[in-house]
C-alpha positions as CSV (number, residue, x, y, z in Angstrom):
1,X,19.3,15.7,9.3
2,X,22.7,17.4,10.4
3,X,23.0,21.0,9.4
4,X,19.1,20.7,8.5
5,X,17.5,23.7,9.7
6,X,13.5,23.2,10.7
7,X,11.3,26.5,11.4
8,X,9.2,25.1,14.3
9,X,5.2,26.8,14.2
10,X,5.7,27.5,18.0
11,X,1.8,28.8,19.1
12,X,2.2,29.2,22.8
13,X,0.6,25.7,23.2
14,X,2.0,22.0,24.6
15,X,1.8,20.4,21.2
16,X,3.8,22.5,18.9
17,X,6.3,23.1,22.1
18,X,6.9,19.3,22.3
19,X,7.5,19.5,18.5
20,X,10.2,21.9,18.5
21,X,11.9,19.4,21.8
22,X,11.7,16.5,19.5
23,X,13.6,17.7,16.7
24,X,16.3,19.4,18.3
25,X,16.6,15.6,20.2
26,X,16.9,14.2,16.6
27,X,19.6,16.6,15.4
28,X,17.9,19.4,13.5
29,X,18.8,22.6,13.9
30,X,15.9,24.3,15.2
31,X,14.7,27.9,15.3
32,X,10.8,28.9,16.5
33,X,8.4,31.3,14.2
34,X,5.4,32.4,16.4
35,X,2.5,34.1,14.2
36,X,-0.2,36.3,15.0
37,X,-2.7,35.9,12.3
38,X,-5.7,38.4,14.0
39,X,-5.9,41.5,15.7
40,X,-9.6,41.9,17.8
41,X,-8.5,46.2,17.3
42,X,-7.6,46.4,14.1
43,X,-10.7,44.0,13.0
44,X,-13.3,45.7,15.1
45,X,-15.0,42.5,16.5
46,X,-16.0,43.3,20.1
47,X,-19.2,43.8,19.5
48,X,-21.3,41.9,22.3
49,X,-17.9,40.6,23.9
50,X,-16.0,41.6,27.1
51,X,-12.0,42.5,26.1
52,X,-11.2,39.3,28.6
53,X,-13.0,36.6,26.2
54,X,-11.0,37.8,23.2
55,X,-8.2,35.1,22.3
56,X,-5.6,35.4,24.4
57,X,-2.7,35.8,22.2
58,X,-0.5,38.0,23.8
59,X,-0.3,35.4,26.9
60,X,-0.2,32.8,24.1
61,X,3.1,35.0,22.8
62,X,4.8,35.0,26.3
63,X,4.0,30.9,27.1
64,X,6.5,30.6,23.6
65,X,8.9,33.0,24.7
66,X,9.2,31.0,28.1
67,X,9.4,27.8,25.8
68,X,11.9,29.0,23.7
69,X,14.1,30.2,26.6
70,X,13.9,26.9,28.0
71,X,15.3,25.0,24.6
72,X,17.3,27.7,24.0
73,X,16.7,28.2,20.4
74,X,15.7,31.7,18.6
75,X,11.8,32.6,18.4
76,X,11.0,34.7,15.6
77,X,7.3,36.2,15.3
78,X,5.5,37.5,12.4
79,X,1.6,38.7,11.7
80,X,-0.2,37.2,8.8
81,X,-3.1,39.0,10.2
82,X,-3.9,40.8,6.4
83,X,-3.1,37.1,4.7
84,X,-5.4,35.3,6.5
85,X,-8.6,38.4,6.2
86,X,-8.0,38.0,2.7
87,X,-7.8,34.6,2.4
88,X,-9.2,32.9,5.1
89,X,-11.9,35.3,7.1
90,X,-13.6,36.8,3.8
91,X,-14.5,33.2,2.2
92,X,-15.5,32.6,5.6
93,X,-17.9,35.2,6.4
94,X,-19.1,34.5,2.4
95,X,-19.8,31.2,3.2
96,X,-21.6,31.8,6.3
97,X,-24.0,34.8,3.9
98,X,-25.0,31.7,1.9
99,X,-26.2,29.8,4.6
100,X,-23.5,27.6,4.4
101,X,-21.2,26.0,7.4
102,X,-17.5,26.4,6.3
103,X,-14.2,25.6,8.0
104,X,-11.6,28.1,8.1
105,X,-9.2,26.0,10.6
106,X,-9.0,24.0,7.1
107,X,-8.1,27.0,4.8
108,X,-5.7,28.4,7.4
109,X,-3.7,25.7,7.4
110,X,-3.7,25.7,3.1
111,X,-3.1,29.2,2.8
112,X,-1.0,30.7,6.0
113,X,0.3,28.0,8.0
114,X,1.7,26.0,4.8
115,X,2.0,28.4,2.3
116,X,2.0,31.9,4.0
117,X,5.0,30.9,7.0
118,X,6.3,28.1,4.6
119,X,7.7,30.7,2.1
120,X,8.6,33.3,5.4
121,X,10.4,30.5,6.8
122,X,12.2,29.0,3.7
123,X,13.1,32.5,2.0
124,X,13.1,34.8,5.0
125,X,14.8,32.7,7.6
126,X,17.2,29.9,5.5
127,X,14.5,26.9,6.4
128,X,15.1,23.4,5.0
129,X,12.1,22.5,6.4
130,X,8.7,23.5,8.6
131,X,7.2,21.9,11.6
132,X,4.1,21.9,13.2
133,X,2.4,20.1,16.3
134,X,-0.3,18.4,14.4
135,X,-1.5,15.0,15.1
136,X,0.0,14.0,11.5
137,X,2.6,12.0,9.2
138,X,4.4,12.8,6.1
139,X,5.7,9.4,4.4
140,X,7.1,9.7,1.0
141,X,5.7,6.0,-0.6
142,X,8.4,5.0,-3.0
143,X,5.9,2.7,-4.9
144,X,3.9,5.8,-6.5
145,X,6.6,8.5,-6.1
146,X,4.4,10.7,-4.0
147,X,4.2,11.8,-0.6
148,X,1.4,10.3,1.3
149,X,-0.3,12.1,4.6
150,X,-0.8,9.6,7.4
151,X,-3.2,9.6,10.7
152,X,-1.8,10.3,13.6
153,X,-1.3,6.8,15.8
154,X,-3.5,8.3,18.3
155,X,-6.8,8.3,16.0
156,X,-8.7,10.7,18.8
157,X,-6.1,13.2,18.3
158,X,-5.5,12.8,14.7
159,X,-5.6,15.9,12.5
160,X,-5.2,15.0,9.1
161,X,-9.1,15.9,8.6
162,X,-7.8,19.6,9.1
163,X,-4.6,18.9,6.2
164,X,-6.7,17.5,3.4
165,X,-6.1,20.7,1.0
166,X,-2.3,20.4,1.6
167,X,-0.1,19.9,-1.8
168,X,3.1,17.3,-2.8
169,X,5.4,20.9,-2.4
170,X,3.8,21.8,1.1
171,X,4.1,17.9,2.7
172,X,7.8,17.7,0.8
173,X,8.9,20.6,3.2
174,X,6.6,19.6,6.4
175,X,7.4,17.6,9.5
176,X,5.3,16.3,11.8
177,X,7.4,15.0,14.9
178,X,4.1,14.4,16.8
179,X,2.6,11.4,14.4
180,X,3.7,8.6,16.4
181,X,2.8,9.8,20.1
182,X,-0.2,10.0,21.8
183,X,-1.1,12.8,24.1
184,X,-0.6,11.9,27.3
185,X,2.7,11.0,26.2
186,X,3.5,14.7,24.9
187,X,2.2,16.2,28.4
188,X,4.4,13.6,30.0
189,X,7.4,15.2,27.5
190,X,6.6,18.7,28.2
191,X,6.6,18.1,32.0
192,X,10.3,16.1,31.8
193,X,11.6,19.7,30.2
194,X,9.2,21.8,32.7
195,X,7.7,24.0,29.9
196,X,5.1,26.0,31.1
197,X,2.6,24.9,28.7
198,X,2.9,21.2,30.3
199,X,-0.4,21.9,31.3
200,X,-1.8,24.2,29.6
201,X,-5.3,23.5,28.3
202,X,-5.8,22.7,24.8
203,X,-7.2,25.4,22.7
204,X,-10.8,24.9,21.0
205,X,-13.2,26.1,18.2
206,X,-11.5,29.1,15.8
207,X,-8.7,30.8,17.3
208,X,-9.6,34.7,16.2
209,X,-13.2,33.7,18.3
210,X,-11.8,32.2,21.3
211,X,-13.9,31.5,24.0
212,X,-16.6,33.9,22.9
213,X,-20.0,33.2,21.9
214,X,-20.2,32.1,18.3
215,X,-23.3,33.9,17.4
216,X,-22.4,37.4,18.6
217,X,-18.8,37.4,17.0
218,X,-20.9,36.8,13.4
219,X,-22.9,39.4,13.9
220,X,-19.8,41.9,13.3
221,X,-19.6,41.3,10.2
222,X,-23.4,39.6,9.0
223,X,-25.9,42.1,10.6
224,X,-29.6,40.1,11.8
225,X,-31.9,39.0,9.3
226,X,-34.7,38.5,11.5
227,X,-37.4,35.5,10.4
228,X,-39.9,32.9,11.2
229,X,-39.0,29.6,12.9
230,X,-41.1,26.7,11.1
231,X,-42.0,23.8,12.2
232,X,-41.1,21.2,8.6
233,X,-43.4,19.1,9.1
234,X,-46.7,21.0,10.7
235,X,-45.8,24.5,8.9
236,X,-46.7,25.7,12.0
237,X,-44.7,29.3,12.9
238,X,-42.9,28.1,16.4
239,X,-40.9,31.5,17.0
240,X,-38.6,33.7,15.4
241,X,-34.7,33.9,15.0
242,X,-32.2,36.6,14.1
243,X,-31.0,35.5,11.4
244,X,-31.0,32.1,9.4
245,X,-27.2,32.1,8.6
246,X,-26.3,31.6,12.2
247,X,-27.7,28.3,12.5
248,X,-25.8,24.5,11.2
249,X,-27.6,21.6,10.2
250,X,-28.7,19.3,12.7
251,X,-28.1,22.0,15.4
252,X,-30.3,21.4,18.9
253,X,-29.0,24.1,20.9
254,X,-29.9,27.6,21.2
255,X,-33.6,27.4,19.0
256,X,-35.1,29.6,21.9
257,X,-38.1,26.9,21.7
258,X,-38.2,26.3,25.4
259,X,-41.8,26.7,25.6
260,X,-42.1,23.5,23.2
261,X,-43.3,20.4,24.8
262,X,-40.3,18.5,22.6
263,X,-37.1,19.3,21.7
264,X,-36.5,20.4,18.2
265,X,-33.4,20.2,15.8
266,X,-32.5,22.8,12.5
267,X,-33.5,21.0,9.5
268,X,-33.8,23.3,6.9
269,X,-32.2,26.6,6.0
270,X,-34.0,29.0,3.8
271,X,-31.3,32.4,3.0
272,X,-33.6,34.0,0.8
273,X,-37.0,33.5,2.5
274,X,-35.3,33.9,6.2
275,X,-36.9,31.1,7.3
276,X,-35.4,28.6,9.8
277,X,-37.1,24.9,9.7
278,X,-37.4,22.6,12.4
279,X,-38.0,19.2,13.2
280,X,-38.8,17.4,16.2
281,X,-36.0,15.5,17.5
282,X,-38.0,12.0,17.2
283,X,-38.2,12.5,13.5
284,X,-34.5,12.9,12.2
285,X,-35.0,11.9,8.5
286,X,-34.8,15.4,7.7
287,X,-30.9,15.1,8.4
288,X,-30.3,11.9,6.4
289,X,-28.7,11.7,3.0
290,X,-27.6,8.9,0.8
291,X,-24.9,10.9,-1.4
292,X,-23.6,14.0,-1.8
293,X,-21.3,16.1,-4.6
294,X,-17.9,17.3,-3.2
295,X,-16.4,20.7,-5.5
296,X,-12.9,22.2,-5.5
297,X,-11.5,18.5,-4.4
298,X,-7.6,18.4,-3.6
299,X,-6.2,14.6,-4.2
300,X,-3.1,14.7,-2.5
301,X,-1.6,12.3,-4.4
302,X,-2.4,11.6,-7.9
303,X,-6.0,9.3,-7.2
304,X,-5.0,7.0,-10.3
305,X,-2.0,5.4,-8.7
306,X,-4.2,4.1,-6.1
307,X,-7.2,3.1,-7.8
308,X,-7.3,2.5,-12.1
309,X,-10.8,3.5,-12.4
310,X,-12.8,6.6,-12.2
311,X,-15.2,5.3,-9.8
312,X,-13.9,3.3,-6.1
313,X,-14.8,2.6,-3.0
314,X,-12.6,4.2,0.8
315,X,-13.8,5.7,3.8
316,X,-14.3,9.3,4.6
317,X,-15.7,11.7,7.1
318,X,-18.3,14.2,6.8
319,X,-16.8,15.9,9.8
320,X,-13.8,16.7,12.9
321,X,-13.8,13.2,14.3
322,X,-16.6,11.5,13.1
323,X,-16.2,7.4,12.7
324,X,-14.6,6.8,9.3
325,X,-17.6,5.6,7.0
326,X,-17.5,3.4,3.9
327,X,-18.4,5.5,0.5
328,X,-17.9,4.7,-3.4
329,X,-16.6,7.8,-5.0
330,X,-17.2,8.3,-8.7
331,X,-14.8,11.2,-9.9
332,X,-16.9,13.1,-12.3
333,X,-14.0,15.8,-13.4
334,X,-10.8,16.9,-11.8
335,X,-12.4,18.2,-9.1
336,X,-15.6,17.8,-8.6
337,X,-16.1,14.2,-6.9
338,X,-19.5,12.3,-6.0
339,X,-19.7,10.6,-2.7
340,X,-21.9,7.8,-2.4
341,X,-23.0,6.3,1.5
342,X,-23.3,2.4,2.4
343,X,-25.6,3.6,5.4
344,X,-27.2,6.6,5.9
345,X,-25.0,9.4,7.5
346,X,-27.4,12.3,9.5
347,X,-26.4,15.9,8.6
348,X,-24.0,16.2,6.5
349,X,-23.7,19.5,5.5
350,X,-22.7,22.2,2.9
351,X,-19.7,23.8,3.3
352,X,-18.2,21.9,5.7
353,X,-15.4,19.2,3.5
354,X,-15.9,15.6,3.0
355,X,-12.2,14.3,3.2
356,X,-11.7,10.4,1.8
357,X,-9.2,7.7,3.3
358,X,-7.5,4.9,1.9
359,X,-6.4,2.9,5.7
360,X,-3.9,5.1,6.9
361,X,-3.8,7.5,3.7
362,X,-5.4,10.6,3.9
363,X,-6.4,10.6,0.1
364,X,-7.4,14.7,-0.1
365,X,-10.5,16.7,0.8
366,X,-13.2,19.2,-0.4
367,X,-16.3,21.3,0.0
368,X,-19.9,19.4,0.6
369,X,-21.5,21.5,-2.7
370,X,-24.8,19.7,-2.4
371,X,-26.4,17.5,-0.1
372,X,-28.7,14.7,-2.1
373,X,-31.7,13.3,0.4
């Protein structure tokens, strides 16, 4: 590790500022790269929103600066904010046109944070190496010549769900220092070197939304579609929403049924008709499945040095921190999977990825294509 130089992902935040402390403790020569990947301006999304519920990036900015000072390294900083529209933002609003739930956090991390700042930091700034403060591992497994991505030790924490898409190049040039800790352990870390994100409240939901309401930030870019809410199992009209394509499978909140004398859950989406169906909440078979077929699936590792068959059985989730369930996965081309359920999982949901598990193995991840009752 001497004379190995790591660009540390410094976001302003206690994990990724704990990260940077590590390595330098273990002998890497560390430098920081802070990265602005939205601009509320420039992208015209304040429609509906006060300027003080727009991402606070700025003060995000200043928290690494103060980090930085303290470890006494060089903090670079660099906007991908055109890299991730195109890559990130457009397939995302696309997605949400279709009716469709995707994840962006997901293709951020395959197409800016591990391939956009990877190449800025290896070609730009002399990196050996990246870092970032995810809940991760890297392992190279010398049994299949590969490198494996491992769950965090703290499993609440654990981020590899939001890694799936990652590649053998990208995890051969990643650390992850924070694998092995668990968080109370990193506050306790960023207290004993008095950063001021010690602290700091963890960030949720998508960064370029903030703390805003979810609904009024899509409606920048997807103008209202007005329609009839449904009632699935009656037909009976109940109300009338804005516009199907704001609404997720299995959704409770925010129906505007108040007047009903039971409380109702989304359970059908219909784009072209602009209907929204309901159900009651005591009926929820709307939301089971017993299989569903996974597209544009990314094995980290090559699948047939695990298993020597085309179809086996591993865990996966269906969503951020869902219980691992068992599955049987039949591979039915290079990357379009099937993804079969021991028990009945309730809404799972197109566009959002299925990502499979072998123990400790994150085995890849895709998109949910279609949903089989």
């Amino acid at each position: 590790m001497k004379n190995k130089k790591v660009i540390v992902g410094l976001s302003g935040g206690v994990d990724s500022s704990v990260a940077a402390a590590l390595l330098i403790e273990q002998g890497y020569e560390v430098e920081c790269l802070f990265m602005r990947n939205w601009d509320s301006n420039l992208n015209n999304d304040f429609l509906g929103n006060k300027l003080e519920d727009i991402c606070p990036q700025e003060q995000d900015y200043m928290d690494a600066v103060e980090v930085a000072k303290k470890l006494n390294v060089k903090l670079h900083r660099i906007d991908f904010i055109k890299e991730y529209w195109d890559y990130v933002f457009e397939y995302f609003v696309l997605e949400y046109k279709k009716g469709r739930t995707p994840n962006p956090d997901i293709l951020c991390n395959k197409f800016i944070k591990f391939d956009k700042f990877l190449n800025y930091a290896l070609s730009k700034l002399g990196a050996d190496y990246i870092a970032m403060g995810h809940y991760a591992g890297v392992k190279y497994n010398n049994e299949i010549n590969e490198f494996e991505l491992i769950r965090a030790v703290d499993e609440s924490k654990d981020q590899t769900y939001f890694l799936c898409q990652l590649n053998q190049y990208q995890l051969s040039k990643t650390l992850f220092p924070l694998q092995s800790y668990k968080k109370s352990e990193i506050r306790d870390i960023a207290a004993k070197y008095g950063f001021i994100t010690a602290n700091k409240k963890d960030s949720t939901g998508i960064c370029f939304i903030g703390e805003r309401d979810f609904t009024k930030f899509l409606q920048n870019y997807i103008p209202n579609q007005p329609g009839k809410i449904i009632d699935i199992s009656t037909q009976k009209v109940l109300g009338e929403h804005i516009g199907v394509m704001y609404y997720t499978i299995g959704q409770r909140k925010g129906l505007n049924l108040g007047g009903q004398p039971e409380p109702y859950y989304v359970a059908k989406k219909d784009i072209d008709k602009k209907i929204l169906y309901v159900s009651k909440l005591t009926d929820t078979s709307y939301l089971e499945s017993t299989k569903c077929l996974v597209k544009e699936f990314n094995f980290i590792a090559d699948i047939k040095k695990y298993f020597d068959s085309n179809e086996f059985s591993c865990t996966a989730k269906f969503r951020y921190r869902q219980p691992d369930v068992k599955v049987n996965v039949k591979l039915l081309d290079n990357s379009l999977v099937e993804i079969e359920y021991n028990d009945q999982i309730r809404a799972v949901t197109e566009g959002q990825q299925a990502v499979l598990y072998l123990n400790k193995v994150c085995l890849g991840g895709g998109v949910i294509d279609k949903v089989i009752k």
